[in-house]
C-alpha positions in Angstrom: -36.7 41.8 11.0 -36.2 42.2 7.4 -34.8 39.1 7.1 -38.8 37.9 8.2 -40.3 40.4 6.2 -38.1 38.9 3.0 -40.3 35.8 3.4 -44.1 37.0 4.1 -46.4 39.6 2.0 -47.8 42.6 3.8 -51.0 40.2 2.5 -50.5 37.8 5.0 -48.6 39.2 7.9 -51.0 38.4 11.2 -49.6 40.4 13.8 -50.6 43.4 12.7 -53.8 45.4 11.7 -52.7 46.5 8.1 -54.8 49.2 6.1 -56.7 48.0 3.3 -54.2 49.9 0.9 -51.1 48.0 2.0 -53.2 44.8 1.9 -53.4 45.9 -1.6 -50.5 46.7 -2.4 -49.3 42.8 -1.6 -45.8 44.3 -0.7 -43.6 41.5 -0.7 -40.2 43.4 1.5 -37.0 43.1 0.3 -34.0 45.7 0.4 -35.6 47.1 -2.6 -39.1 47.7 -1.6 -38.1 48.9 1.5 -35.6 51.4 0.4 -38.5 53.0 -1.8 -41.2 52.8 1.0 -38.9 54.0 3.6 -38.5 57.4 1.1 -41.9 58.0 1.4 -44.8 55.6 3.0 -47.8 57.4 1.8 -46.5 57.8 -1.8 -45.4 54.1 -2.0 -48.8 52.9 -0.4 -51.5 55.7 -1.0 -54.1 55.5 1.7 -52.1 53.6 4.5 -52.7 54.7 7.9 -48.4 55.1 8.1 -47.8 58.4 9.9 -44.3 58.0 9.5 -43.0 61.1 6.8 -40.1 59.1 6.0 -36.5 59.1 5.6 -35.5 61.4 2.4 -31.9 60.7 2.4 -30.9 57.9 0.2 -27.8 56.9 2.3 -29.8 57.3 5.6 -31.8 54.7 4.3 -29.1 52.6 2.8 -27.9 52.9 6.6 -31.0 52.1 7.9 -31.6 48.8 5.5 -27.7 47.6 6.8 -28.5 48.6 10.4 -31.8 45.9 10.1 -29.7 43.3 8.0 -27.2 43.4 10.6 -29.4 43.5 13.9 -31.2 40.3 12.5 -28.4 38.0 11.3 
């Protein structure tokens, strides 16, 4: 997954409905970008429709980031 998400923009991702405010944002993932959305989704991208509260824990989401890197390879 993140390897994918490395190489396309929340802009032009077609699989999924995206809010206007992460169309925006033109989020282009990396480890990076993720790390800081994954703290806190509606404070990274204010007005996206992400429920998710996030993960507060920087090495949760260090764990989290390896855990994707890995499942793709």
């Amino acid at each position: 997954m993140l390897r994918r998400e490395r190489r396309c923009s929340s802009k032009n991702a077609r699989r999924f409905s995206y809010s206007d405010a992460n169309v925006s944002k033109g989020i282009t993932w990396s480890k990076d970008t993720l790390f800081e959305y994954l703290e806190n989704p509606k404070k990274y991208i204010p007005g996206t429709k992400m429920v998710f509260a996030g993960i507060k824990k920087p090495q949760e989401r260090a764990d989290l980031i390896a855990y994707l890197e890995q499942a793709t390879k």
